[in-house]
C-alpha positions in Angstrom: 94.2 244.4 -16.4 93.0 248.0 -17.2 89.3 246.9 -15.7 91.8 246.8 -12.3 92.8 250.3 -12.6 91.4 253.8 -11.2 91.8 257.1 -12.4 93.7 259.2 -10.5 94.6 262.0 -12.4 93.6 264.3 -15.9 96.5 266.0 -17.5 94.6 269.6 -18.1 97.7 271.1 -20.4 101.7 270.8 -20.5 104.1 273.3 -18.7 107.5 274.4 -20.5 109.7 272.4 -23.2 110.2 269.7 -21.1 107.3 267.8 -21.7 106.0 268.4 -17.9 102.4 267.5 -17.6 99.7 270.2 -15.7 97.8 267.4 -13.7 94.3 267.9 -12.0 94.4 265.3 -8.7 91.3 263.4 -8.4 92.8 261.6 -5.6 91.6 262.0 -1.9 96.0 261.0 -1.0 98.3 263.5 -2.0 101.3 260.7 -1.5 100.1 258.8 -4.2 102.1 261.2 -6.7 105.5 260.7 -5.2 108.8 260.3 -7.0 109.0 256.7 -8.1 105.2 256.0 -8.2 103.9 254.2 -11.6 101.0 255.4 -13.3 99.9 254.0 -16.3 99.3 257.3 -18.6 98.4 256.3 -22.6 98.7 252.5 -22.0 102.0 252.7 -20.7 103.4 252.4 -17.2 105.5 255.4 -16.6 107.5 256.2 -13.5 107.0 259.7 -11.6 110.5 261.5 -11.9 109.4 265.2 -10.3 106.7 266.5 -9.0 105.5 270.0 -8.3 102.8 271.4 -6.5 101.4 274.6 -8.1 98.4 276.5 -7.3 97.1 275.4 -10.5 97.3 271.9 -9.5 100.1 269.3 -9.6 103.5 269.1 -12.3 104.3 265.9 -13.3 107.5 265.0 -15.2 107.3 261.3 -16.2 109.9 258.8 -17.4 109.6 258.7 -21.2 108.1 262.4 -22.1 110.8 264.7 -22.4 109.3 267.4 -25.4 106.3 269.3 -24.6 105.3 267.7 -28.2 104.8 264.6 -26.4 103.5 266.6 -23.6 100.8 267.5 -25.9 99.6 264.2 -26.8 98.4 263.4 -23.6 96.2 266.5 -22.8 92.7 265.5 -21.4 93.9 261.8 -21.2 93.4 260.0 -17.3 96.3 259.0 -15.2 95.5 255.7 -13.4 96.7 253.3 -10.9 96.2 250.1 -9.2 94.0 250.3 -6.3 96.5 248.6 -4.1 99.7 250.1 -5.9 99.3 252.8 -2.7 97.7 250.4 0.0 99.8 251.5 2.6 98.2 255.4 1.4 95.1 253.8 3.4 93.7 253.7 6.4 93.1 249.6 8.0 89.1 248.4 7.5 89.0 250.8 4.0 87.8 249.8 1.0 87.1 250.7 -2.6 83.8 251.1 -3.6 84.2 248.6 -6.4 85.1 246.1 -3.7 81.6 246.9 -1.3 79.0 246.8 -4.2 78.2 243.2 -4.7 79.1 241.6 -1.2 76.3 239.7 0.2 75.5 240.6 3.5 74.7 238.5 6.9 73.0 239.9 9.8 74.4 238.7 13.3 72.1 234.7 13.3 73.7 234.4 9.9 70.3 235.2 7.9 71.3 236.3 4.6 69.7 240.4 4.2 70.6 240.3 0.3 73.4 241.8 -2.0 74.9 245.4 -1.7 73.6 247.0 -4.7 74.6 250.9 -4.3 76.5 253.1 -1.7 75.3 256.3 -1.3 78.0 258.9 0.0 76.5 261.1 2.8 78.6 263.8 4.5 79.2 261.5 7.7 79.5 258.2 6.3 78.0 256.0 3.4 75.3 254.3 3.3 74.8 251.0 1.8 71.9 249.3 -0.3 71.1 245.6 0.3 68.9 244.7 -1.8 67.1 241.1 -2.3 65.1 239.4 -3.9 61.8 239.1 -0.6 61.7 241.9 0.3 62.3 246.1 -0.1 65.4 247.4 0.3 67.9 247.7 3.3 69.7 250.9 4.6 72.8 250.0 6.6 75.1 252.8 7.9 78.5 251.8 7.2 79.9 252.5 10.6 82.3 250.5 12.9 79.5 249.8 15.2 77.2 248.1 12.6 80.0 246.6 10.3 81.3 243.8 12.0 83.1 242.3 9.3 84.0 242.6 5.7 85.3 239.8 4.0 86.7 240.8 -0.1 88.3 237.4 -0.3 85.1 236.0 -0.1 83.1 238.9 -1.1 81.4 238.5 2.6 79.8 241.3 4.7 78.6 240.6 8.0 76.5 243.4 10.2 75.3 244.1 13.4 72.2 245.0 13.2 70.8 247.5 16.3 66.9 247.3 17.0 64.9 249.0 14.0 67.6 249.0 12.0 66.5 245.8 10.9 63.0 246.8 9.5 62.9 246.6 5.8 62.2 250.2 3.9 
């Protein structure tokens, strides 16, 4: 479902006759272009068959463009991917941010603190915002010693909450 997917990639321009694609990364794991990866590029699945890396970002050649006229067609078009087409590109405990926003939380007695609503991305770690319906919102570090579990089968979170955390802002 293209709902799934996540862009990984914008072909910026075309390199030689051979319809080789100029690709700007926009992912944080280099090994998710690899020979033999699938990206879905103009609807299509299309396998990677050679990959460069150039100062000016990646070369792609992909199964199926072999003319830099249909090298062409694709310029300023998104790469994407299934989020768990690379799983094993990620560490255990991570998740997508799509996964995290609309988990409803639990503290550690099992009160329900409300829904994640946002993540805000900090330099050491995210943040995220529970926000319910009683009260004003929560701030809840999303670090290993607060996170106790996260559940995406069940859209679950369950937290840890250490004293004054717990005061509502």
């Amino acid at each position: 479902m293209e709902n799934d997917l996540i862009t990984v990639g914008i072909v910026r321009g075309v390199r030689g006759l051979k319809g080789q694609l100029r690709v700007e990364s926009l992912s944080d794991y280099p090994d998710r272009f690899q020979r033999g990866q699938v990206l879905k590029l103009g609807g299509l699945e299309r396998t990677i068959l050679r990959v460069f890396d150039e100062p000016k970002g990646l070369i792609l050649e992909l199964e199926g463009i072999d003319t830099r006229e249909e090298a062409e067609k694709f310029r300023g078009c998104e790469l994407k991917s299934t989020p768990y087409q690379s799983a094993h590109l990620f560490p255990e405990g991570s998740y997508f941010h799509h996964e995290i926003i609309g988990m409803k939380v639990r503290d550690q007695n099992d009160d329900d603190l409300g829904m994640i609503s946002e993540i805000i991305e900090t330099g050491a770690n995210d943040v995220y915002v529970v926000t319910n319906s009683l009260d004003k919102d929560i701030l809840i570090p999303a670090i290993s010693s607060v996170i106790c579990e996260v559940r995406v089968d069940v859209n679950t979170m369950r937290v840890n909450l250490p004293p004054g955390l717990n005061t509502r802002i």
